[in-house]
C-alpha positions in Angstrom: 14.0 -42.0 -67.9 14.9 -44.8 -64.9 18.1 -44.3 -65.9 18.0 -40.5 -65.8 16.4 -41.2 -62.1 18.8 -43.4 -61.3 22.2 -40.9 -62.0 20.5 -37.9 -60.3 19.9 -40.3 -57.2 23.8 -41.5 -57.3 24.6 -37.5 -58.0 22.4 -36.7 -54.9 23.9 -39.3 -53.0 27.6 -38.1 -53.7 26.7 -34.4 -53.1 24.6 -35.2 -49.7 27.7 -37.3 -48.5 30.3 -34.8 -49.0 28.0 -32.2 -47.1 28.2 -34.7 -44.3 31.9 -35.2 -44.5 32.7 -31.3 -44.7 30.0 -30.7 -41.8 32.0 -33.6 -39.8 35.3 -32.3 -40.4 34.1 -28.7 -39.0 32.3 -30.3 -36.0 35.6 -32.1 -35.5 37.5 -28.6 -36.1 35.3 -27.0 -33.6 35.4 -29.6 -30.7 39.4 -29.5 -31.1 39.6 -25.8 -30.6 37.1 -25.9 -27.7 39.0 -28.6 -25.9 42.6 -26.6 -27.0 40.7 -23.2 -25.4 39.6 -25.1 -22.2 42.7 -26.6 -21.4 44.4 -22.9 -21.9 41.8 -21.6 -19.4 42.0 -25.0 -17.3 45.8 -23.7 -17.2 44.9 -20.1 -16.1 43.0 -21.3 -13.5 45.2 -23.8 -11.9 48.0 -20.9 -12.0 45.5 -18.5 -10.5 44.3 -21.2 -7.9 47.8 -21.5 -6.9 48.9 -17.8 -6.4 46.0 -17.0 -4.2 44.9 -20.3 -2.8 41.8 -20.6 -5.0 40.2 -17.6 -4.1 40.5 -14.8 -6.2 41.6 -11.7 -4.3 42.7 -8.2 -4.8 45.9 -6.9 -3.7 44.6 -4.2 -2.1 47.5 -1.5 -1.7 45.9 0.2 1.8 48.1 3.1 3.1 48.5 3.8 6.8 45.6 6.4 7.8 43.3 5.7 5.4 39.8 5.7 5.4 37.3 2.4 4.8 35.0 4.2 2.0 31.8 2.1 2.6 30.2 2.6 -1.1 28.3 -0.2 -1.8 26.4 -0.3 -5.3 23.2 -2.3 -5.2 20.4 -3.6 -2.9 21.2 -5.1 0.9 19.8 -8.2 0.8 20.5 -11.2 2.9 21.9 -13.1 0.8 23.5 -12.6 -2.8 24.3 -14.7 -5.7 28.0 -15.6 -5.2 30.1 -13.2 -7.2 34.3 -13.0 -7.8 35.3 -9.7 -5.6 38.2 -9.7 -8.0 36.0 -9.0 -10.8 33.4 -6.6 -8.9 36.6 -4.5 -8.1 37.9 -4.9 -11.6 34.0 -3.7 -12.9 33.7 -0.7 -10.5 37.7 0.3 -11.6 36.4 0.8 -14.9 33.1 2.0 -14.9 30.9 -1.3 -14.8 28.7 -0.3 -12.0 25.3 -1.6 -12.4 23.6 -2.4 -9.1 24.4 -5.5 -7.6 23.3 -7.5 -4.9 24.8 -6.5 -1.6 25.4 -9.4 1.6 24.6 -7.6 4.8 27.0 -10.3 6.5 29.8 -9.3 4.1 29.0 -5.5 5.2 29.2 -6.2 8.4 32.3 -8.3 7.9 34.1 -5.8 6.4 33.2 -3.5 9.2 34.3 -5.7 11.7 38.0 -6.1 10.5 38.3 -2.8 9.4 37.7 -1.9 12.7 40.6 -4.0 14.5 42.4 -2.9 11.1 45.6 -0.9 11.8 46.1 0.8 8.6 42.5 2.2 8.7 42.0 5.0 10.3 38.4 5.9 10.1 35.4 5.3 7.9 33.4 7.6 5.2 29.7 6.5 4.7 28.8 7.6 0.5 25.4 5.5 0.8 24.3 7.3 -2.5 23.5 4.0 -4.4 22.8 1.8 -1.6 18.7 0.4 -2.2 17.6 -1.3 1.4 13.5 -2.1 0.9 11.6 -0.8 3.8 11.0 -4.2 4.6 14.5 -5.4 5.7 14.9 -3.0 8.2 16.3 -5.5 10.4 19.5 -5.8 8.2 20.0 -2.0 8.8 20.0 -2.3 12.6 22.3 -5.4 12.3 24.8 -2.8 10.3 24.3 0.6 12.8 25.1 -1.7 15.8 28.9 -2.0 13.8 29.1 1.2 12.9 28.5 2.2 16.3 31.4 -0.7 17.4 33.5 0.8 15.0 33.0 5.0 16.5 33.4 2.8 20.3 36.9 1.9 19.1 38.2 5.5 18.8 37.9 5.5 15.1 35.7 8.3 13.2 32.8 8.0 10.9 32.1 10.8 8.9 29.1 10.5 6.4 29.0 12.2 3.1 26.2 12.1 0.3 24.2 14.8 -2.1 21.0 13.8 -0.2 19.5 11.2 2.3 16.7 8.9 1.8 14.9 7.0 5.0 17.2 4.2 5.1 20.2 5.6 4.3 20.0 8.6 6.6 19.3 5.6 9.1 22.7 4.3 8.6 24.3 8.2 8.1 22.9 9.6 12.0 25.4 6.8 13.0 28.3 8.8 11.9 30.3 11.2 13.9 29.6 13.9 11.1 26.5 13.7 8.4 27.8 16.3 5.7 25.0 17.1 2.7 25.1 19.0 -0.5 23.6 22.3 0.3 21.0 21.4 -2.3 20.0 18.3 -0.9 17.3 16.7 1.0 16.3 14.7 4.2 12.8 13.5 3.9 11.6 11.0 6.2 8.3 9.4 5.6 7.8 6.4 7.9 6.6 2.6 7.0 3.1 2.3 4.6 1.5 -0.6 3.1 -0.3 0.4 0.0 -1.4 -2.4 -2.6 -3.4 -2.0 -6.6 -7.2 -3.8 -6.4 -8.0 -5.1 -9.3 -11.8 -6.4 -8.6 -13.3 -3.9 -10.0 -11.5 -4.6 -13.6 -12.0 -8.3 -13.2 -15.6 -7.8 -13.2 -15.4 -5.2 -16.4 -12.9 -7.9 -18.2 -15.5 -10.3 -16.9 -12.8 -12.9 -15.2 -13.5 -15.0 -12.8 -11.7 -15.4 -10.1 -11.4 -18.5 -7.9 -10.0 -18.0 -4.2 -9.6 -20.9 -1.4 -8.0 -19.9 1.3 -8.2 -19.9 5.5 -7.6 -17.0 7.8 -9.0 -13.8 8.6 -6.2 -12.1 8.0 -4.9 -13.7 4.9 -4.9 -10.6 2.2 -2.8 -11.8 0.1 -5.5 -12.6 -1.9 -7.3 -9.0 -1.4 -6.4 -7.5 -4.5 -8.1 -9.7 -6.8 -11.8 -9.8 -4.6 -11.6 -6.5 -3.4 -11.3 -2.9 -4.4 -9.9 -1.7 -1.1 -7.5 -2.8 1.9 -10.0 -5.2 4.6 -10.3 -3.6 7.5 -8.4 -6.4 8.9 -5.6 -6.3 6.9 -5.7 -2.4 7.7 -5.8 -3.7 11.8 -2.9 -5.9 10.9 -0.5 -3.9 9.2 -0.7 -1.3 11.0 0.4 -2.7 14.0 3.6 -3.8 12.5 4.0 -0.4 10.3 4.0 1.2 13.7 6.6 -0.7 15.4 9.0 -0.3 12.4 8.2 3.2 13.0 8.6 3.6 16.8 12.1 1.4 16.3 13.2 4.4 13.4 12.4 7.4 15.3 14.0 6.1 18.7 17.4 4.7 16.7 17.7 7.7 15.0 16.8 10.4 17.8 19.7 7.9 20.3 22.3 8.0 17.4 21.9 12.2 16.6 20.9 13.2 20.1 17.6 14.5 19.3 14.5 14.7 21.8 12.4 12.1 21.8 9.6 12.6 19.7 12.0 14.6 17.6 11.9 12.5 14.3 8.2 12.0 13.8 7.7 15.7 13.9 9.8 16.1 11.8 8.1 13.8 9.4 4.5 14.8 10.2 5.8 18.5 10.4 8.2 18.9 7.3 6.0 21.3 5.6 6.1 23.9 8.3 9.8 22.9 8.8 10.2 23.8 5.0 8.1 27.3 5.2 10.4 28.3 8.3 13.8 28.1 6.1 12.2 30.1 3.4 11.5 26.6 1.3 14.8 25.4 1.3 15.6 21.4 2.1 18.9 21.4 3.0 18.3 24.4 5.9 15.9 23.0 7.5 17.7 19.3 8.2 20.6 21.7 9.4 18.4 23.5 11.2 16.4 21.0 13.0 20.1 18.9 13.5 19.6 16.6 11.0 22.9 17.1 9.4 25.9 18.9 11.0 26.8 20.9 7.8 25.9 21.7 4.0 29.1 21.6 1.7 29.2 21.6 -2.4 31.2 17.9 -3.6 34.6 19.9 -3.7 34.4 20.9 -0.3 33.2 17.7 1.2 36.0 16.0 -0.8 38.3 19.0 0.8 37.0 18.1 4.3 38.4 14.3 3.8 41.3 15.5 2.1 42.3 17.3 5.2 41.3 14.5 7.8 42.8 11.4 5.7 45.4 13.3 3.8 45.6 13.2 -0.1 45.5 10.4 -2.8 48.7 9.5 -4.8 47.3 11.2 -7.7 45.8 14.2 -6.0 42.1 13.8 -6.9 40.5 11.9 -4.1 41.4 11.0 -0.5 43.4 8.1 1.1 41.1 5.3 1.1 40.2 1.9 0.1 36.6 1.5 -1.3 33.7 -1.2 -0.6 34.5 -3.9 -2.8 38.4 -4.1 -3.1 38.1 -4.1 1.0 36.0 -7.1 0.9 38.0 -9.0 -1.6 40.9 -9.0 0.7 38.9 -10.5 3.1 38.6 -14.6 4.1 35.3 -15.8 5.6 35.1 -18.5 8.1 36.8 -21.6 7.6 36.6 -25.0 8.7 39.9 -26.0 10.3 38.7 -29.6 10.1 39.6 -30.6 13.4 37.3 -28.5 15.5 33.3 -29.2 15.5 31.4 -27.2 13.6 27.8 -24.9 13.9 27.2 -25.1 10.5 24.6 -22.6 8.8 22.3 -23.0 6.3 20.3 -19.6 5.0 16.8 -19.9 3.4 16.5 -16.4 1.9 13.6 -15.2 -1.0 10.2 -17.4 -1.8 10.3 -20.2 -1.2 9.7 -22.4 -4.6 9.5 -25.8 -5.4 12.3 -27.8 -6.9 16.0 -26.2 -6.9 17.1 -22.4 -6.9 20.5 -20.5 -6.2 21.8 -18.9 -3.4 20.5 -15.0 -4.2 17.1 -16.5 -6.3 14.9 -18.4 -4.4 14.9 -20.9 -1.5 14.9 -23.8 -3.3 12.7 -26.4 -1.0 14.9 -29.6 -2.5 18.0 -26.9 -2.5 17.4 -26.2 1.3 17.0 -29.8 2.0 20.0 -31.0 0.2 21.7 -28.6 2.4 20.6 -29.6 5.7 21.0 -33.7 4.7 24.6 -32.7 4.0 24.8 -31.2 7.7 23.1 -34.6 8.9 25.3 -36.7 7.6 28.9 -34.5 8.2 30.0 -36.0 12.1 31.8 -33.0 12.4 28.4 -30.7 12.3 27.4 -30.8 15.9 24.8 -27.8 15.3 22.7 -26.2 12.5 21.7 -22.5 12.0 18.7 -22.3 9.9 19.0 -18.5 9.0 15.4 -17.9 7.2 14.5 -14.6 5.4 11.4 -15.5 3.7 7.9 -14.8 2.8 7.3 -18.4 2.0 5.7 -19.6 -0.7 4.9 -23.4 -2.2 3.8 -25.3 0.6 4.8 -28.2 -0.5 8.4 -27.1 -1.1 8.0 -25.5 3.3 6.9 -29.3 4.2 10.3 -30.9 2.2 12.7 -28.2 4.6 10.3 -28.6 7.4 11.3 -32.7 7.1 14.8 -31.9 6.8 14.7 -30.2 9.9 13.2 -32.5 11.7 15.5 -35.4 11.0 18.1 -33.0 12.1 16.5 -33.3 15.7 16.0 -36.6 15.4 19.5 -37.6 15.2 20.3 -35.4 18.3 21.6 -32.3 16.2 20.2 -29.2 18.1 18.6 -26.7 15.1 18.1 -22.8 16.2 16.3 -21.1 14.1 17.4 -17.0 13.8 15.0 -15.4 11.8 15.8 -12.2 9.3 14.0 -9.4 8.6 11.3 -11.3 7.0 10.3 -15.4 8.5 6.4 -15.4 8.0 3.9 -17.3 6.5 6.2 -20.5 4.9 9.0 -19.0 6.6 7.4 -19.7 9.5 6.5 -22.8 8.7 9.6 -24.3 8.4 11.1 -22.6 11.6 8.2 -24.0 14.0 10.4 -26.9 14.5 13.5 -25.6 16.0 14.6 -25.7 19.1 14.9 -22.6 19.4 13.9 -19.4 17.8 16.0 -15.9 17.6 14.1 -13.3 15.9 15.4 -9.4 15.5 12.7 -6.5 17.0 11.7 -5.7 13.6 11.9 -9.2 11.9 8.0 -9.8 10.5 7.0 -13.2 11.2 3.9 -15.1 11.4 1.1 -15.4 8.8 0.1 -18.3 9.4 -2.6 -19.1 6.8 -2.8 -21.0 3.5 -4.2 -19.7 0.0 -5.0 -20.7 -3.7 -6.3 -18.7 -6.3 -6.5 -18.7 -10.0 -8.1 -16.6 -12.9 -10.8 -18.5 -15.4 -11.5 -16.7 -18.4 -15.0 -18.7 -19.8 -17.1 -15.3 -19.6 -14.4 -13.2 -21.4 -14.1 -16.0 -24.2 -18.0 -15.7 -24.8 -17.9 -12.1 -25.5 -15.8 -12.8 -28.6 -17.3 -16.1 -29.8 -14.7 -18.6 -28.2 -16.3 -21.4 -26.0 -15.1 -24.6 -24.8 -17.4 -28.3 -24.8 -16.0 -31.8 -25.1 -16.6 -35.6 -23.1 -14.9 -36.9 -20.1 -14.9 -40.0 -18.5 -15.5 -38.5 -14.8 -17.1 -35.8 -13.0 -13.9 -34.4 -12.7 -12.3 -34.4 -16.2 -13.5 -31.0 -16.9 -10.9 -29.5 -15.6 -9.0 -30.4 -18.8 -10.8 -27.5 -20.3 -10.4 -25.0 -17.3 -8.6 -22.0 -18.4 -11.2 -20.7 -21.7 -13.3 -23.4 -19.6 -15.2 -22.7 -16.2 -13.7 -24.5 -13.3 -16.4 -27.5 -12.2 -17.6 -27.4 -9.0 -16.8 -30.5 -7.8 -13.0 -29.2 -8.4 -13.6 -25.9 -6.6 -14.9 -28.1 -3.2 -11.6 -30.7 -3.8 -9.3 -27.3 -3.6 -11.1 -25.5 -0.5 -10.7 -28.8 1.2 -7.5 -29.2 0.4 -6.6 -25.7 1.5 -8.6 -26.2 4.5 -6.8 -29.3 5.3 -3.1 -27.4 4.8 -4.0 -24.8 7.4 -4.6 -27.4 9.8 -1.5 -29.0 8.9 0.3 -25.9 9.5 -1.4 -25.2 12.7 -0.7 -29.1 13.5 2.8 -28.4 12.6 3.2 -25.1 15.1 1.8 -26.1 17.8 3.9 -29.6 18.0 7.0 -27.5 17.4 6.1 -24.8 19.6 4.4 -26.9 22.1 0.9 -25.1 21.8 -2.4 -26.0 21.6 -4.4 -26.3 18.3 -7.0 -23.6 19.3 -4.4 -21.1 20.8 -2.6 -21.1 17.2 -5.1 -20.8 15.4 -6.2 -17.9 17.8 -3.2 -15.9 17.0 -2.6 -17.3 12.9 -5.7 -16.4 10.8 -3.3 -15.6 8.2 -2.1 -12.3 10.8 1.4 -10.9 10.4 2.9 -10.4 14.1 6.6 -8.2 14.6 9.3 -9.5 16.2 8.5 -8.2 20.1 5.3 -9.4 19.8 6.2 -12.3 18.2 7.6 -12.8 21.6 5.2 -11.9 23.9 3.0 -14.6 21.5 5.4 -17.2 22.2 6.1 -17.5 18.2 9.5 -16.6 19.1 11.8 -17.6 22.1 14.7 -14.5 21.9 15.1 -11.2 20.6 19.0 -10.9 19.1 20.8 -11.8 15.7 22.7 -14.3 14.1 25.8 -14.4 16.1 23.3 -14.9 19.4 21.9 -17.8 17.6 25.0 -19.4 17.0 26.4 -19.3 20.3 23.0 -20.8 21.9 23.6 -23.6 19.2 26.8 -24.3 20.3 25.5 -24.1 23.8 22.6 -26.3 23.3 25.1 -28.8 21.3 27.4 -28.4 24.5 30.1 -27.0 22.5 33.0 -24.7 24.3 35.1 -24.3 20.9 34.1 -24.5 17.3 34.0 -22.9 14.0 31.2 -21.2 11.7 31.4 -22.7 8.8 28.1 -21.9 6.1 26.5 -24.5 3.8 25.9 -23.1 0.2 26.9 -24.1 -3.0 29.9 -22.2 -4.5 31.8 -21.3 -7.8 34.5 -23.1 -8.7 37.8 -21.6 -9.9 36.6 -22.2 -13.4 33.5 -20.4 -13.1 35.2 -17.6 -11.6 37.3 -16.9 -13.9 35.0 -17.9 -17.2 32.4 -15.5 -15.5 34.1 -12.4 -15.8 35.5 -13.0 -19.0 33.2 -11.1 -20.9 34.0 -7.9 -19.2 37.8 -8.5 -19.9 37.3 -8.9 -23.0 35.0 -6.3 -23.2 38.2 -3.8 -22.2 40.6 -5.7 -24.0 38.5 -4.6 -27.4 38.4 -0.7 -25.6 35.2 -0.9 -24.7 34.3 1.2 -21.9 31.2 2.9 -19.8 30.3 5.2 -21.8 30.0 3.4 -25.0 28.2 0.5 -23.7 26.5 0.9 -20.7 25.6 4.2 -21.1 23.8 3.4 -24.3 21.6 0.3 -23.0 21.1 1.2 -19.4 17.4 2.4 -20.3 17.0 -1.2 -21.9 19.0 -3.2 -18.8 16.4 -1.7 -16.4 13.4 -2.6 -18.7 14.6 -6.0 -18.7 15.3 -6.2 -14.9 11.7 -5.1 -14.9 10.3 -7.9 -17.0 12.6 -10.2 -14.7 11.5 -9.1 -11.5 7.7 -10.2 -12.5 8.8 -13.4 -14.3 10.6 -14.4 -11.4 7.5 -13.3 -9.0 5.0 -15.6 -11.2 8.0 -18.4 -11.3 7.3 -18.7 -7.5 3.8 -19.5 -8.2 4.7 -23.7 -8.3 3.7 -25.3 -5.9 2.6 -28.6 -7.3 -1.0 -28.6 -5.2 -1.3 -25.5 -6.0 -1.2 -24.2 -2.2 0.4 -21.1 -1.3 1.5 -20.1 2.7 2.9 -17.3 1.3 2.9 -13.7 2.5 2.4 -11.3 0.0 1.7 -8.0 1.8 4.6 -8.4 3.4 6.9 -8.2 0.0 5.3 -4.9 -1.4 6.4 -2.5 1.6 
């Protein structure tokens, strides 16, 4: 019997090697051909790098007299995840056109050379699937003001589309012509803030909800004590909501020639306005001069066929779209002689830890960012572009530092606010030197919150409880969760948040160089606009980015320099590795409509499930302290 034990030991031995030696020899296999498949992409790259001098670009054919069609697919944001144009023009060219991310500075780029740009001869707004949240409204301004420079030039917009939604009829009325489908619609419905209470449901799932938090005007936390809107977050809102408003009405009624007055009556009146053309949408924009004419898609494409001649193969006109345009295009460039205003943008929540450009403000990403601007000789000035609700505290406090050694070593920082600096945003632009914020940039909240759910009372009405030792007053917060949260631990967290409101309004008033009480008068948690912002002395100037940088340059005593942006970017490998899935995808003759058009329904579940994961994900501050404004993300 040993013996028996003994050969199927020695048996199991030999078999159990030889699975190691064959599993080795296939690792082995494997690694080879990985190494052999990057060095033939390693290759590719280097080639590539070298044609185009590491960027990759589109040879974009552009006949004399054609038209810049400005298409963009996605949602105007400040500022995207980096993408390869080669590969968005290669996507749209054969059908891959799920929304994207869309850089209002790259827009506005685009605009800018194709206005100086000989071969183009005009411009044709199809804003169709171009998403702009009410929110950023600042961003569409910042784009009209180039259309407009483009139309002052002596070149013609003419806007096309089946229909017009607020913000893209916004950009439209800037157009020489607005032409619409005579089945479409114009419907303009102003600026709301509408939020989901949940109190009510708490109480009936019998959770508990902790809240710590300092201002008067501080709703973010409103929906989970509350079954309606406070009157003073009503107060609040509404006074911004109004001035988006006012802004909207007077852009459009100056851009279309309309009476003043004209556009919210149109709003307010569009019922009557509808009863009048016998119910029919696209009458009454004509009528009340809205648009300038209803044509059918063939005869809008007839009408551009006419005024930018025909395509080579007969089916569209003579123009160059969105993307491909932008691919030709170089950004600024350090010539690495000349000083440098270098900017850094903190755009999206801001978390703790690192996040990429298009994803978050990373606090430690932000940082990183402006100690790299610290310690380059040739950065004589920094541009902190924020466009930000805020969010961790902690993670505002880390930029805030970085900022402030900036100044410290005698590198003037201007701040030049988006469409959306409040709350943390705020935060870490109190201590600039100076402040540039847009008309319609939101701004303020300055206010601090916590809150968390406990579900004890729930877990009792099915039998679960929690009970155990500690070794301090405070080591029941181990159970918290199924647990109750002790008291002691609910005082430690009001004080806390206490304390990081007066930190903030500690921090404001040093940068702004205002007293405690005044700050505190005008924070409360209370969301200001941009021209009141002013008035408040929150902000020093009313104008955009390219005003901020020249006042850096001025305040660094600069009479030449270059732009140059600090951001983390792809390198020719990832360029080219990150598109090769939809290469390969056409290679094996896989095209729109067997793949997309199958799982789109699924995609955009997903990007649902994303959006909310991502939302929570900002929830990380490690103190658990929030200056973060929340009503101001749900417009």
């Amino acid at each position: 019997m040993a013996s028996e034990e003994h050969n199927f030991t020695v048996w199991g031995f030999i078999k159990g090697f030889g699975k190691l030696l064959i599993g080795f020899l296939l690792l082995l296999q494997g690694i080879i051909g990985l190494v052999m498949l990057l060095l033939v992409i390693g290759v590719a790259v280097t080639v590539s790098s070298g044609i185009d001098g590491g960027k990759a670009k589109v040879s974009a054919q552009i006949e004399e007299g054609s038209a810049l069609l400005l298409n963009p697919n996605g949602v105007l944001v400040e500022q995207a995840p980096e993408t390869d144009p080669f590969q968005q023009a290669i996507e749209e060219a054969y059908g891959f056109d799920e929304p994207d991310q869309i850089e209002v500075h790259d827009v506005i780029h685009a605009i800018r050379k194709a206005k100086d740009d000989k071969r183009i001869a005009g411009m044709v707004l199809d804003l169709g699937n171009l998403f702009v949240p009410s929110i950023s409204a600042s961003k569409l301004y910042d784009v009209a003001a180039e259309l407009d420079a483009f139309r002052a030039a002596g070149k013609k917009i003419y806007a096309i589309g089946d229909y017009y939604g607020q913000e893209q009829y916004l950009l439209a009325a800037h157009a020489d012509e607005v032409f619409m489908h005579d089945y479409g619609n114009v419907i303009l419905y102003g600026y709301g803030s509408y939020g989901t209470y949940i109190k009510s449901l708490l109480e009936k799932l019998k959770v508990t909800t902790h809240v710590f938090r300092v201002g008067t005007f501080k709703s973010a936390v409103e929906p989970f004590i509350r079954d309606d809107m406070s009157p003073e977050a009503k107060e609040a809102n509404l006074a911004f909501l109004n001035v988006l408003w006012d802004e909207f009405a007077a852009d459009v009624e100056k851009a279309r020639g309309l009476d003043a007055g004209a556009i919210k009556r149109y709003a307010d009146g569009l019922n009557g306005l509808l009863q009048q053309a016998g119910g029919d949408f696209a009458k009454a924009a004509l009528d009340y001069g809205l648009v300038d004419g209803l044509k059918s898609r063939d005869e809008q494409l007839a009408f551009l066929q006419e005024t930018f001649g025909e395509a080579e193969d007969g089916a569209s006109f003579k123009s160059v779209d969105y993307w491909r345009y932008v691919s030709t295009l170089e950004k600024n460039k350090d010539d690495g002689d000349t000083p440098n205003v270098a900017i850094v943008t903190a755009a999206g929540t801001i978390v703790d830890g690192e996040a990429g450009a298009g994803e978050a403000a990373g606090g430690d990403t932000i940082a990183s960012y402006l100690k790299q601007a610290l310690d380059d000789e040739n950065v004589k000035a920094v541009v902190l572009r924020v466009d930000s609700p805020g969010g961790s505290a902690f993670a505002s406090e880390i930029i805030r530092d970085g900022v402030v050694a900036l100044k410290a070593a005698g590198k003037p920082v201007v701040v030049s606010m988006g469409s959306l600096a409040a709350s943390g945003g705020y935060w870490i632009s109190a201590p600039a030197d100076e402040i540039w914020a847009a008309k319609t940039t939101i701004t303020g909240s300055i206010g601090i919150f916590g809150l968390f759910t406990t579900f004890e009372n729930s877990a009792a009405e099915i039998g679960v409880f929690t009970d155990g030792v500690g070794t301090s007053t405070l080591a029941p917060i181990l159970a918290t969760g199924l647990g109750p949260l002790p008291p002691e631990a609910a005082d430690i967290f009001q004080r806390s948040t206490e304390d990081g409101y007066e930190k903030f309004l500690k921090n404001v008033g040093e940068g702004r160089d205002l007293d405690r009480d005044y700050v505190d008068s005008i924070g409360q948690g209370r969301v200001w606009i941009g021209s009141t912002a002013k008035d408040l002395k929150l902000v020093d100037k009313i104008g955009g980015l390219d005003e901020a940088v020249a006042s850096a340059a001025k305040l660094a005593k600069l009479e030449k320099y270059d732009t140059v942006e600090i951001i983390e970017t792809m390198t020719p490998f990832e360029r080219l590795f990150g598109g090769a899935s939809v290469r390969l995808m056409k290679l094996a003759g896989l095209d729109k409509s067997e793949t997309f058009g199958r799982s789109k329904l699924v995609a955009r579940a997903i990007k649902q499930v994303e959006e909310q994961a991502k939302f929570f994900d900002g929830f990380n501050d490690p103190n658990g302290l929030y200056a973060r404004c929340l009503a101001c993300e749900s417009k």
